[in-house]
C-alpha positions as a Markdown table, in Angstrom:
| # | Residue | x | y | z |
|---|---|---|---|---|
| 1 | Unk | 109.6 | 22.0 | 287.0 |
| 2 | Unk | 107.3 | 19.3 | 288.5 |
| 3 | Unk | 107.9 | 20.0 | 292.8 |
| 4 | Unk | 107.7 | 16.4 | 294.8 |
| 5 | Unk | 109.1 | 14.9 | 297.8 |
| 6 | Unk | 112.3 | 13.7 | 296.0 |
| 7 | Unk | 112.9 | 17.1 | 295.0 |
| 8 | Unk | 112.4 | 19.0 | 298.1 |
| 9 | Unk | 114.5 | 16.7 | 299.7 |
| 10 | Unk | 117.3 | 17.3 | 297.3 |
| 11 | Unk | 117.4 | 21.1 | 297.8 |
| 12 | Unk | 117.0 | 20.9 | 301.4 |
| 13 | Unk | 120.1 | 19.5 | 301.5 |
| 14 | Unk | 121.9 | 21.3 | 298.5 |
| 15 | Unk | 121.0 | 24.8 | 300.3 |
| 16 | Unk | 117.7 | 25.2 | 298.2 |
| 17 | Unk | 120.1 | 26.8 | 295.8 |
| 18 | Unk | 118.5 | 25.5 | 292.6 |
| 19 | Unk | 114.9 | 26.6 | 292.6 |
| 20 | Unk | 113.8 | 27.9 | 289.7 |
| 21 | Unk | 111.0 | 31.3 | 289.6 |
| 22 | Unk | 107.5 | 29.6 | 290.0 |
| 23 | Unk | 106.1 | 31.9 | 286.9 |
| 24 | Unk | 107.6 | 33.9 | 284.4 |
| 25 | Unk | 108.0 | 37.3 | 284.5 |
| 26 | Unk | 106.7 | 39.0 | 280.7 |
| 27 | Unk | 106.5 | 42.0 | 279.0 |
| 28 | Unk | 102.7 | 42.8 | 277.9 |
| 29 | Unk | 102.3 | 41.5 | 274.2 |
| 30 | Unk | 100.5 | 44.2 | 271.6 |
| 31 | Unk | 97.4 | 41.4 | 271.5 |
| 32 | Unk | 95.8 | 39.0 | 273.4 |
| 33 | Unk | 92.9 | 36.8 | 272.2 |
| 34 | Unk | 92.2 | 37.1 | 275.8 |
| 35 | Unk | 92.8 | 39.7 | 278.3 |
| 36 | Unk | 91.6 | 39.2 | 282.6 |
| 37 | Unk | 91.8 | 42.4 | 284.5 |
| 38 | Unk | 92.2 | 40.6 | 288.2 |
| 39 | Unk | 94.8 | 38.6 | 289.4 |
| 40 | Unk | 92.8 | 36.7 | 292.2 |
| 41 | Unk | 91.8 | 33.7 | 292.6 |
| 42 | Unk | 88.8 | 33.4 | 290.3 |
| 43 | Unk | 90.8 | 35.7 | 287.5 |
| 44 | Unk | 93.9 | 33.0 | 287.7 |
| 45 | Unk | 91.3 | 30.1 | 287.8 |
| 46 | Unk | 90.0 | 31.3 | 285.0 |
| 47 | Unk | 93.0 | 32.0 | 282.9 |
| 48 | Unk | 94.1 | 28.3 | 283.9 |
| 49 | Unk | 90.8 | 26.8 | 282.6 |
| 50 | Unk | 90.7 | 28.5 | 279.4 |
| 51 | Unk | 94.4 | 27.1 | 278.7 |
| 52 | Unk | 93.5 | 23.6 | 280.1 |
| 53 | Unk | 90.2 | 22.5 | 279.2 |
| 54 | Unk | 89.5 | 25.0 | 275.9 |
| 55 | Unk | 93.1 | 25.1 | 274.3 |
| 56 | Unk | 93.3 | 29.4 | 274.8 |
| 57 | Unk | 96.8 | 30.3 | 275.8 |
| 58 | Unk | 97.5 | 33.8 | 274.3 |
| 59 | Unk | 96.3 | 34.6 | 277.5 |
| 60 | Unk | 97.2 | 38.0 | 279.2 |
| 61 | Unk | 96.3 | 38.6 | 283.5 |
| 62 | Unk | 96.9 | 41.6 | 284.3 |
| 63 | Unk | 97.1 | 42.4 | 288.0 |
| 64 | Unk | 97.5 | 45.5 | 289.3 |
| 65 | Unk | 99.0 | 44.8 | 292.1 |
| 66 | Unk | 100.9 | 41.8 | 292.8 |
| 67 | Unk | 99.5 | 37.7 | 292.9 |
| 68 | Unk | 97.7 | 37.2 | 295.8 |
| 69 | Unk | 97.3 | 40.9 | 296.7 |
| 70 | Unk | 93.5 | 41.2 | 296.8 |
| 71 | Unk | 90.8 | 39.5 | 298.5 |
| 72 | Unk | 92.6 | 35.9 | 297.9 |
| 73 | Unk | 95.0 | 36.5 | 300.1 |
| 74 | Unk | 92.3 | 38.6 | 302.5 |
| 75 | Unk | 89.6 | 35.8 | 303.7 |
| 76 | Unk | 88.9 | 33.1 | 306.6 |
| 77 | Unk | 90.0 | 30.3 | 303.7 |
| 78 | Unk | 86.9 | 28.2 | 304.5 |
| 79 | Unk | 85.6 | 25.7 | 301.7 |
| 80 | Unk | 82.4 | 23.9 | 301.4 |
| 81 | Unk | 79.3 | 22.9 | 299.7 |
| 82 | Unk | 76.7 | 23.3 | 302.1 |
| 83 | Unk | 74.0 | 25.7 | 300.0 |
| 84 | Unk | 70.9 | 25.2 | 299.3 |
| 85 | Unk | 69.1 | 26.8 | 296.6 |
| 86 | Unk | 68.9 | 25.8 | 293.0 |
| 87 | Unk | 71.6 | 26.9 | 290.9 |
| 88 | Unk | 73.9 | 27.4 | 294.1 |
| 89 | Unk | 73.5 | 23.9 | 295.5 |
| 90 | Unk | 74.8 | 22.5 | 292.1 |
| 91 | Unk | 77.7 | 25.0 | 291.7 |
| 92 | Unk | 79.2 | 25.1 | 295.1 |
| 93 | Unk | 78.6 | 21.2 | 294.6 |
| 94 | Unk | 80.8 | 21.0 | 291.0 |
| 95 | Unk | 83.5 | 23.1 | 292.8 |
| 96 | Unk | 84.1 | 21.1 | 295.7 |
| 97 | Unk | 84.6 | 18.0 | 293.3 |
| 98 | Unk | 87.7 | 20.5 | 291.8 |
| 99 | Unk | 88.7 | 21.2 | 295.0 |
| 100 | Unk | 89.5 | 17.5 | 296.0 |
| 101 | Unk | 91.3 | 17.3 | 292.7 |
| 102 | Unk | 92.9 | 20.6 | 292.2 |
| 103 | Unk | 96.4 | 20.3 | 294.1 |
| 104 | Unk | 97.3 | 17.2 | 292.0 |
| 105 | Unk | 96.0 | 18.4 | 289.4 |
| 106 | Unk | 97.9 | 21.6 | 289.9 |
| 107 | Unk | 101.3 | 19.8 | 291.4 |
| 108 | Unk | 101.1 | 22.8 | 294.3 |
| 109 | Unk | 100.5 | 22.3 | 297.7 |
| 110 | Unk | 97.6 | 24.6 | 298.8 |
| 111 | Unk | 97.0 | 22.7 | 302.2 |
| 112 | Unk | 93.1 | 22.1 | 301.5 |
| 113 | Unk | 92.4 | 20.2 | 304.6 |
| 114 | Unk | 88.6 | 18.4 | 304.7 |
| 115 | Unk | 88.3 | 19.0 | 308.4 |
| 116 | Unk | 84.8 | 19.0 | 308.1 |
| 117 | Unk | 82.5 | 22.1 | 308.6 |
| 118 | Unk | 79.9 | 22.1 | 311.9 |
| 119 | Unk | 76.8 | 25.0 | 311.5 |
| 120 | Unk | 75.8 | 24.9 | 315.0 |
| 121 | Unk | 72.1 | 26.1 | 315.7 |
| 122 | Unk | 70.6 | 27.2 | 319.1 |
| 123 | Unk | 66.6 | 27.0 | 318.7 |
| 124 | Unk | 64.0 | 24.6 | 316.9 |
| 125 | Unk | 63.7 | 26.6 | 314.6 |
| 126 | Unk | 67.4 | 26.8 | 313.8 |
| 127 | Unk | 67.5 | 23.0 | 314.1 |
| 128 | Unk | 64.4 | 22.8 | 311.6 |
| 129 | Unk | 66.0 | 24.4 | 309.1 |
| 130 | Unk | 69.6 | 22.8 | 309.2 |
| 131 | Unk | 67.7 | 19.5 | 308.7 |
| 132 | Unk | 65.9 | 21.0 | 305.5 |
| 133 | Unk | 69.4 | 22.4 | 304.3 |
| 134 | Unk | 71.3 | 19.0 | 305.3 |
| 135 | Unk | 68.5 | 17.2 | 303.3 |
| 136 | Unk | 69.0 | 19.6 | 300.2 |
| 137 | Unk | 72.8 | 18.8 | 300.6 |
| 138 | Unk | 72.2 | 15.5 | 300.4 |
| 139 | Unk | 69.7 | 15.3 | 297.6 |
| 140 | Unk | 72.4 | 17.5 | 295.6 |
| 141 | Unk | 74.9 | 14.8 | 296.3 |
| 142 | Unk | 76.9 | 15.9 | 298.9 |
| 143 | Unk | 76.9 | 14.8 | 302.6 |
| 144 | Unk | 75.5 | 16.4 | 305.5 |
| 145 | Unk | 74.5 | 15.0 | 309.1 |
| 146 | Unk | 72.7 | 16.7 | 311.6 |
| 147 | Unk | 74.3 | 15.8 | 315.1 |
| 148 | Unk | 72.0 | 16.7 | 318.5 |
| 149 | Unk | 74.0 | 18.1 | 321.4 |
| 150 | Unk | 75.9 | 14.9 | 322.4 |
| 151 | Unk | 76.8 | 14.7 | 319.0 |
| 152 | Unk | 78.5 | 18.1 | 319.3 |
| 153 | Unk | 79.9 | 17.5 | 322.9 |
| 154 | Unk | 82.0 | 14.9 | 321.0 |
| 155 | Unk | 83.3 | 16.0 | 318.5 |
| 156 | Unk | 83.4 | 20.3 | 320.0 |
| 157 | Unk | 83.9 | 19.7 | 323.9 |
| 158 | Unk | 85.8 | 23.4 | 324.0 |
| 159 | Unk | 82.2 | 25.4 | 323.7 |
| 160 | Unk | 79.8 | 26.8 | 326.4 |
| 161 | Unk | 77.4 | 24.3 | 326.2 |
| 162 | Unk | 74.9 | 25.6 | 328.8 |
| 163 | Unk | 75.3 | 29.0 | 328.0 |
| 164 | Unk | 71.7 | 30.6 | 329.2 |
| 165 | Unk | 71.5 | 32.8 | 326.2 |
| 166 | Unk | 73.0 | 30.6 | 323.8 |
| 167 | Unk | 72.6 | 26.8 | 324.3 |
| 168 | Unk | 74.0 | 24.6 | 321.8 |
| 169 | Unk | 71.0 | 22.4 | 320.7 |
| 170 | Unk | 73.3 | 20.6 | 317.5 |
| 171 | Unk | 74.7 | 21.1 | 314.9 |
| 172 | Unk | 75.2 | 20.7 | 311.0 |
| 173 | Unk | 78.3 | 18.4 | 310.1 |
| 174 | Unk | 79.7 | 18.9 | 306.4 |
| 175 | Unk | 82.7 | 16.7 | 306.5 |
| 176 | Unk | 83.8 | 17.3 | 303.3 |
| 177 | Unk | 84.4 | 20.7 | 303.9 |
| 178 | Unk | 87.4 | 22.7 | 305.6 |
| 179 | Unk | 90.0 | 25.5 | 304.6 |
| 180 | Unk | 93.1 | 25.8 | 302.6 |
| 181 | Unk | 96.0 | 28.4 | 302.6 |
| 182 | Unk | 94.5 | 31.3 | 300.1 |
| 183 | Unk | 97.7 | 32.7 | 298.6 |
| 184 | Unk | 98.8 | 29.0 | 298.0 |
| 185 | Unk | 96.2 | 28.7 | 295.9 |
| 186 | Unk | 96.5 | 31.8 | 294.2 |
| 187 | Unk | 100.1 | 30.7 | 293.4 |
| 188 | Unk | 99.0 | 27.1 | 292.5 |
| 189 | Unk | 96.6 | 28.7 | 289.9 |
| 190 | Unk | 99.4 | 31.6 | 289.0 |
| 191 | Unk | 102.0 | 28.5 | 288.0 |
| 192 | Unk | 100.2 | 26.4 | 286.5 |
| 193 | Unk | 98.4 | 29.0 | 284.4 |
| 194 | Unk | 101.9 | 30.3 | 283.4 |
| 195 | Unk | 103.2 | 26.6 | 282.4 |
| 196 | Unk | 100.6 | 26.7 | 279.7 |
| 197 | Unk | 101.4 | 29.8 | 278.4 |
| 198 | Unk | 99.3 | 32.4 | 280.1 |
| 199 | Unk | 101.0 | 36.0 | 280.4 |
| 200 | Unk | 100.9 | 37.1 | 284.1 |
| 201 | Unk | 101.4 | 40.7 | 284.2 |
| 202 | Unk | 101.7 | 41.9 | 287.6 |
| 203 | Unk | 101.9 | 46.2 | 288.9 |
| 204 | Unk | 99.8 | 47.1 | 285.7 |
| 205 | Unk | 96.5 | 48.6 | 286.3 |
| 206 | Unk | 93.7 | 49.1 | 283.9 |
| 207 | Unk | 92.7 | 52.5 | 283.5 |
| 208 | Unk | 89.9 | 52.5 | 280.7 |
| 209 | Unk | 88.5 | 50.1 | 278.2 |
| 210 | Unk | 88.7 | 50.5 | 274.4 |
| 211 | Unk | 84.9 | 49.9 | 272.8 |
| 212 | Unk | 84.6 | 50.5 | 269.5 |
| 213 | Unk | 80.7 | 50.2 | 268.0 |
| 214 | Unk | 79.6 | 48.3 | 270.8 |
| 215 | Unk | 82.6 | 45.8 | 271.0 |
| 216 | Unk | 85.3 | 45.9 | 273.2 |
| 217 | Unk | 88.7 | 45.9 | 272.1 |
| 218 | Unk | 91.2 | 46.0 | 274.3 |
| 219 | Unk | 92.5 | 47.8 | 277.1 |
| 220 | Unk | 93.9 | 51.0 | 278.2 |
| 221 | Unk | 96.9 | 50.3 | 281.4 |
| 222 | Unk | 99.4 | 51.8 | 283.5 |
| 223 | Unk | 102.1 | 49.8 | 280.9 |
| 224 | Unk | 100.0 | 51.0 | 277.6 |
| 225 | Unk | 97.1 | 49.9 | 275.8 |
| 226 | Unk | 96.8 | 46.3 | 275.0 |
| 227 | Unk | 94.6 | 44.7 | 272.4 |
| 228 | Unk | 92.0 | 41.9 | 273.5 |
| 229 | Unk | 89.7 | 39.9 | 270.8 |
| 230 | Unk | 87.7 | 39.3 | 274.7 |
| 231 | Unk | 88.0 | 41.0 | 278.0 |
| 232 | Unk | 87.0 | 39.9 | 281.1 |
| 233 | Unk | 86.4 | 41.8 | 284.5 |
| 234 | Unk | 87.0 | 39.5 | 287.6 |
| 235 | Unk | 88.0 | 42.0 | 289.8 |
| 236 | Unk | 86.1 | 41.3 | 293.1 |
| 237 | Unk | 85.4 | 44.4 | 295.3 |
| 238 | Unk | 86.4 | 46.6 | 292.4 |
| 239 | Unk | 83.9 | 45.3 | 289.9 |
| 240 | Unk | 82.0 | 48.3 | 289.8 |
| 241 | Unk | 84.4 | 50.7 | 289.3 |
| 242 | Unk | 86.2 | 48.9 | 286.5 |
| 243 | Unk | 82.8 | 48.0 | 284.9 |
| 244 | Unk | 82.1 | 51.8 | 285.0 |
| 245 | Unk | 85.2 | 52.0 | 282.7 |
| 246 | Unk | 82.9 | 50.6 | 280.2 |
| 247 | Unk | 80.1 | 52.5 | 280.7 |
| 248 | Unk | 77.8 | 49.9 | 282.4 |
| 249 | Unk | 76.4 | 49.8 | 285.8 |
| 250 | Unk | 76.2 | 46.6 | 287.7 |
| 251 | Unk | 74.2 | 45.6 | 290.6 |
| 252 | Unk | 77.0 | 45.5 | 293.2 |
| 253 | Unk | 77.7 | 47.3 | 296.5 |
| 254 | Unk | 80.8 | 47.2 | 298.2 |
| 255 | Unk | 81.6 | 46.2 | 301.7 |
| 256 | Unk | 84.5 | 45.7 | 303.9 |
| 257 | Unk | 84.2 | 42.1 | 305.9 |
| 258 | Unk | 87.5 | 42.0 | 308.5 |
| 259 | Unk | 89.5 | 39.0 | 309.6 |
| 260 | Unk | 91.1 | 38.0 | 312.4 |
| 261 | Unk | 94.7 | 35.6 | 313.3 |
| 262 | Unk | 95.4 | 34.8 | 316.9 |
| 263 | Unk | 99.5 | 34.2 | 318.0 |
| 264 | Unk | 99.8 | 30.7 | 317.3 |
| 265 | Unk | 98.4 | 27.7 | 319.5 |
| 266 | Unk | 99.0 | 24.3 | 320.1 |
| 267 | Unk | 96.3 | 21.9 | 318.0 |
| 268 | Unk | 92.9 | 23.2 | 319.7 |
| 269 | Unk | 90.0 | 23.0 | 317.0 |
| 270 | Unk | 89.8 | 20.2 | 314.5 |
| 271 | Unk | 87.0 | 21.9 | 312.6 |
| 272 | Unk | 85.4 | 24.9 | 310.9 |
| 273 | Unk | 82.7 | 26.0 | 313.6 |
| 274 | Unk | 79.8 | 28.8 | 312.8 |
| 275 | Unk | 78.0 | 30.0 | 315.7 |
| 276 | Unk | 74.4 | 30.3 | 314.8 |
| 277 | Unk | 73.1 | 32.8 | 317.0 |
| 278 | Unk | 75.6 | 35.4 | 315.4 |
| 279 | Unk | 77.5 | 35.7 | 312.1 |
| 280 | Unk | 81.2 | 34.5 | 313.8 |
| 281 | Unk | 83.2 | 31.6 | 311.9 |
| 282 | Unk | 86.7 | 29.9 | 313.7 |
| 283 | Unk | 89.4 | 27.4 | 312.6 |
| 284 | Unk | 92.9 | 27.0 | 313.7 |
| 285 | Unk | 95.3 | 27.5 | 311.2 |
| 286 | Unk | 98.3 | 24.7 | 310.2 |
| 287 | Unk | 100.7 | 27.6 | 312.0 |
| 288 | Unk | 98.2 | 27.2 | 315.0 |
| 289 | Unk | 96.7 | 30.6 | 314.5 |
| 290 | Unk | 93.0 | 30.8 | 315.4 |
| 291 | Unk | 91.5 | 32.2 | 312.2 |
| 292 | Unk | 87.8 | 34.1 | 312.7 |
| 293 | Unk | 85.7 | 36.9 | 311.1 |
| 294 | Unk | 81.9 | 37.7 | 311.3 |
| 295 | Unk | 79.6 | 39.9 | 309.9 |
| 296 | Unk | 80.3 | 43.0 | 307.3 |
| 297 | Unk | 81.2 | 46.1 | 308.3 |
| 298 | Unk | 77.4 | 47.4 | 307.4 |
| 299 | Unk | 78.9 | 50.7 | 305.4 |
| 300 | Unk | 79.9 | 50.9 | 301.6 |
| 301 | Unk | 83.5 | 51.4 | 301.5 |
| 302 | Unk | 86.5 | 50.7 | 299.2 |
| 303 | Unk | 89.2 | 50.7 | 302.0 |
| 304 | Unk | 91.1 | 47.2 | 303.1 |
| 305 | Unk | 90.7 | 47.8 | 307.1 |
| 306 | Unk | 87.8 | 47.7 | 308.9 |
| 307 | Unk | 86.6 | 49.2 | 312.1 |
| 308 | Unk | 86.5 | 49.1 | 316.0 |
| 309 | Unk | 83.0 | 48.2 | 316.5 |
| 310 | Unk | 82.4 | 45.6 | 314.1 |
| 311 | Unk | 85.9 | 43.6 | 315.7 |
| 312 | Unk | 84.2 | 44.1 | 319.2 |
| 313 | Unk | 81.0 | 42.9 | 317.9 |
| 314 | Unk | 82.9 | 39.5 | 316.6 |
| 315 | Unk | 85.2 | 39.3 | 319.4 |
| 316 | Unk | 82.1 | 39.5 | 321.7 |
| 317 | Unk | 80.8 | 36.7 | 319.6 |
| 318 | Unk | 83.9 | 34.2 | 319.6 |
| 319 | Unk | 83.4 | 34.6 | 323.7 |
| 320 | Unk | 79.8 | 33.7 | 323.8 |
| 321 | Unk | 80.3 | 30.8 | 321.8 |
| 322 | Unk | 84.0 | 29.7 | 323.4 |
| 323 | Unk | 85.3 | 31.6 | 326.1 |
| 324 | Unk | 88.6 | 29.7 | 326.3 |
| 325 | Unk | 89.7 | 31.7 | 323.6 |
| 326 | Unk | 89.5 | 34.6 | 325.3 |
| 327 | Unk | 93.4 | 34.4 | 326.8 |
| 328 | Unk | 94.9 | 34.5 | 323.1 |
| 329 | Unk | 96.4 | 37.4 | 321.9 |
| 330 | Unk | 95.0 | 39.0 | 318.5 |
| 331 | Unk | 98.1 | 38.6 | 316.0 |
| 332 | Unk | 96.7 | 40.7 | 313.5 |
| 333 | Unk | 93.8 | 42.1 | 311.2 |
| 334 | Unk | 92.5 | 42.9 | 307.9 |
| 335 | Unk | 90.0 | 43.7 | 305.9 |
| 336 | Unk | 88.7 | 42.6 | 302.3 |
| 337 | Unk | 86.2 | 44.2 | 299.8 |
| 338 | Unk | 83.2 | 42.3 | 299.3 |
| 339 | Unk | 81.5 | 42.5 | 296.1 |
| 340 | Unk | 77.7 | 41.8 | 297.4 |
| 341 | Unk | 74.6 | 41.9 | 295.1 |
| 342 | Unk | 71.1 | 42.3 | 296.2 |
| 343 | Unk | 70.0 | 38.6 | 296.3 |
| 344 | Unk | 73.5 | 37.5 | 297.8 |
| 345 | Unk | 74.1 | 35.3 | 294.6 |
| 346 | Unk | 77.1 | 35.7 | 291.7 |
| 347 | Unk | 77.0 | 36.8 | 288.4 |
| 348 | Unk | 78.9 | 34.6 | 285.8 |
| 349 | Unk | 77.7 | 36.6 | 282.3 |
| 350 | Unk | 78.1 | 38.5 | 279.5 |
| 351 | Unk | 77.7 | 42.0 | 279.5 |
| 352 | Unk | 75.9 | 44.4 | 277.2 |
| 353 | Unk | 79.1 | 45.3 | 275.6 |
| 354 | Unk | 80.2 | 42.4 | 273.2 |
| 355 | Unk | 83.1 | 39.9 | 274.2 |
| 356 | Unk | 83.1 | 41.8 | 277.3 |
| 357 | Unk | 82.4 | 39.3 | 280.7 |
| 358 | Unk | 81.8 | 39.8 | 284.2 |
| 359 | Unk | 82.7 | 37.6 | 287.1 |
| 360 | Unk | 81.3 | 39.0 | 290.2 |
| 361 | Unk | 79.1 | 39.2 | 293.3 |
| 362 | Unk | 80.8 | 36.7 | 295.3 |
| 363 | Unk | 79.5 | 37.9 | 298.9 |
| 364 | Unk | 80.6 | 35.6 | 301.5 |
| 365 | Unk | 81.2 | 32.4 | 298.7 |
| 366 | Unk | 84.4 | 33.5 | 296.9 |
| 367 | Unk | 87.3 | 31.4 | 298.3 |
| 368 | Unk | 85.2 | 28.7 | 298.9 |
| 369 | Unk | 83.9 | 29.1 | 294.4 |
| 370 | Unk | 87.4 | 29.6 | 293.1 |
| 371 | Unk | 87.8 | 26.3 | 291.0 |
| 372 | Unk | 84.2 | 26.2 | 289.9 |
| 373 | Unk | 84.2 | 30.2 | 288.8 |
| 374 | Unk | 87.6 | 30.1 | 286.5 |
| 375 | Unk | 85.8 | 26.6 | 285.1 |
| 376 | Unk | 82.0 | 28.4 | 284.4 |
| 377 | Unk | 83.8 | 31.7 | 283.2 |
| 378 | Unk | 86.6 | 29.7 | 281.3 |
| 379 | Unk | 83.6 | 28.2 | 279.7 |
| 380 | Unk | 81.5 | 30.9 | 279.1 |
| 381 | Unk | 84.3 | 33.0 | 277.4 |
| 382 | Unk | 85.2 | 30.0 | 274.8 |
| 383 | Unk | 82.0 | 28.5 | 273.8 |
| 384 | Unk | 80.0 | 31.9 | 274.8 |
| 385 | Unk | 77.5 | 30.2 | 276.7 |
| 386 | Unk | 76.5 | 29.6 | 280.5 |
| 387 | Unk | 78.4 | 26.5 | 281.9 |
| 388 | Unk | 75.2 | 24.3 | 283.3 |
| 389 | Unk | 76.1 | 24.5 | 287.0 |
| 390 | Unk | 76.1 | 28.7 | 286.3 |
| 391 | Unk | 73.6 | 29.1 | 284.2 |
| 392 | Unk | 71.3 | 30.7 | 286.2 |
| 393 | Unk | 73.5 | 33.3 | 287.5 |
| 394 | Unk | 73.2 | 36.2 | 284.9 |
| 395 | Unk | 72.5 | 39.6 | 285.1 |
| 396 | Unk | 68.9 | 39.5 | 283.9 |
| 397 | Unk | 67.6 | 38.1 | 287.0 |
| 398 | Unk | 67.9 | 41.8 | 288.4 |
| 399 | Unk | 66.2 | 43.2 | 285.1 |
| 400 | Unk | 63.4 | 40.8 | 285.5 |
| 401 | Unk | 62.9 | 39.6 | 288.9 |
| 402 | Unk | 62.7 | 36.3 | 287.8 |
| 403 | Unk | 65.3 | 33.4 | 289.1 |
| 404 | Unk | 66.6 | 35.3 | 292.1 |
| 405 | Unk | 68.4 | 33.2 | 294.5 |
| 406 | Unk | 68.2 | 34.4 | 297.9 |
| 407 | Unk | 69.7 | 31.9 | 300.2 |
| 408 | Unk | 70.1 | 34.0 | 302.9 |
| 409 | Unk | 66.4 | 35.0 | 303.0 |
| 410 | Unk | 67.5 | 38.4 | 304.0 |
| 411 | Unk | 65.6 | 40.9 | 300.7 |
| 412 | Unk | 67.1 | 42.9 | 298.8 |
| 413 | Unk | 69.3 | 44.6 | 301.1 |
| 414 | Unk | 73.4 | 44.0 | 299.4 |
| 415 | Unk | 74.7 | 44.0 | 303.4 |
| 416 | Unk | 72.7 | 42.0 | 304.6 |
| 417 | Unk | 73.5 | 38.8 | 302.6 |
């Protein structure tokens, strides 16, 4: 079933009676040539790639909770390509381009609306280095331009300006960027995944994984074991714990980073704004809910909710950058598990184990890396090689120090990036 306006129009006035289920709903097969433990974003991204672009449909997701459950369905939705570094300037780069494409490509409406992203900065120095990162941008192919305070005034005239503290010197405009509604495309992957035969198998957790002299096998789950010619673990926040299930330990720390929705507002802020004097990150929503987060909750932790001080800390933030917000009501809250590695870059790579894959690392660049991540790992799984734009995102980087990629410049410190 192909959705478009003809359509909609049709069961809107027929009582939407005739819908049919956007994916199927199957019984685990004994064997997959394939098997994804994660149903996110980057699991169902990849599961679509491998059926699209490599011909691999006996394809088996298994979720153990439901589509959309996990962190896709727990971020700030912002998209861009505004990185720096070699090997993440190209990437972020390749997966914009799939973003512009992706809901035709998928026939799903996932809302991705190029609002344009603006990185304000409140020093020299801060100004210095958004013109080197706008220049990278540009020399990567994508656009950047660096607007001085009127530039700002025009197109942001909500902010405190002349704050004493905080004075907003400019900013860095990525118009290409924006947001998009993350369980859409969860469900845009899901379907489309499912059309070319992909199994997704949803309330069926992985318990242990089957190795047998050094290869992987299948999998052991909450609905029985499954066979698997290839595994692969894209499982976000849980990576470490699931890799542990194989005997391997990977370079990952987990954090909790909260999100906030205000009640909804009429039409306010046209943009994605960072403040650049604290970690704190606004849009307005298509519901008119102000969406916002900051920095990490700076404690390892496995739990979905946050705590008091950190939402203080961003709230306290949001004021000192726009205190006309400060009269909206906080809707609601919650908190996602960040899988954070010590340089702040991914990991797209085989593991020890063979056929066994790991997709993980993501920090703050998972939403924004879903189309580019299921293409790379997609890739790596079929012709079991790096994709180019991900080829310097392996594990051995750790091992060696050779090839880290920290764009952050914050060390080696996993909550700190």
């Amino acid at each position: 079933m192909r959705y478009n306006a003809l359509k909609i129009l049709k069961e809107g006035l027929t009582g939407n009676k005739n819908w049919k289920p956007v994916w199927r709903e199957p019984e685990p097969k004994s064997e997959y040539d394939v098997i994804i433990i994660g149903g996110g974003g980057h699991g169902l991204a990849t599961a679509y790639y491998l059926a699209k672009n490599h011909g691999i449909t006996n394809v088996a997701v298994l979720e153990k909770g439901y589509i959309g459950s996990g962190n896709v369905g727990r971020n700030t939705t912002i998209v861009r390509a505004n990185y720096m570094i070699p090997g993440n300037s190209e990437f972020y780069s390749h997966s914009l381009k799939l973003w512009e494409t992706m809901e035709s490509e998928l026939n799903y409406n996932a809302m991705h609306s190029q609002r344009g992203v603006i990185n304000l900065f409140h020093s020299d120095g801060q100004r210095d280095a958004a013109a080197r990162r706008g220049n990278m941008m540009i020399s990567q192919g994508d656009d950047a331009i660096l607007l001085d305070r009127d530039g700002v005034r025009k197109e942001l005239p909500y902010l405190d300006f002349d704050n004493h503290r905080f004075p907003v010197y400019g900013g860095l405009f990525h118009k290409r960027g924006g947001n998009a509604r993350h369980d859409a495309v969860a469900w845009g992957y899901a379907r489309a995944a499912d059309q070319l035969g992909v199994d997704l198998i949803q309330k069926c957790a992985v318990t242990g994984i089957d190795i047998v002299n050094g290869k992987v096998t299948g999998v052991q789950t909450s609905l029985g074991p499954i066979r698997g010619k290839k595994v692969a673990i894209v499982v976000a926040g849980r990576s470490s714990e699931v890799a542990a299930m194989a005997g391997l330990e990977v370079p990952i720390e987990s954090h909790i980073l909260q999100a906030f929705v205000s009640e909804g507002l009429k039409p306010a802020i046209n943009h994605v704004v960072t403040f650049g004097m604290g970690h704190f990150y606004i849009s307005q929503s298509d519901k008119g809910g102000l969406v916002f987060g900051g920095d990490l909750d700076f404690h390892a932790s496995y739990s979905q909710r946050g705590n008091l001080p950190m939402m203080e800390h961003v709230m306290e933030a949001g004021m000192s950058l726009m205190p006309a917000i400060g009269k909206a009501k906080v809707l609601r809250s919650w908190g996602g598990i960040m899988d954070m590695t010590p340089d702040g870059s991914f990991i797209i790579d085989k593991t020890e184990v063979e056929n066994l894959y790991m997709d993980c690392g993501w920090c703050y660049g998972g939403f924004k890396a879903i189309p580019a991540s299921g293409w790379c790992m997609a890739h790596l799984m079929a012709e079991d090689k790096p994709h180019e734009v991900a080829k310097k995102h392996t594990f051995d980087r750790f091992r060696t120090g050779v090839g880290l990629m920290d764009e952050e410049s914050k060390g080696s410190q996993h909550n700190l990036h």
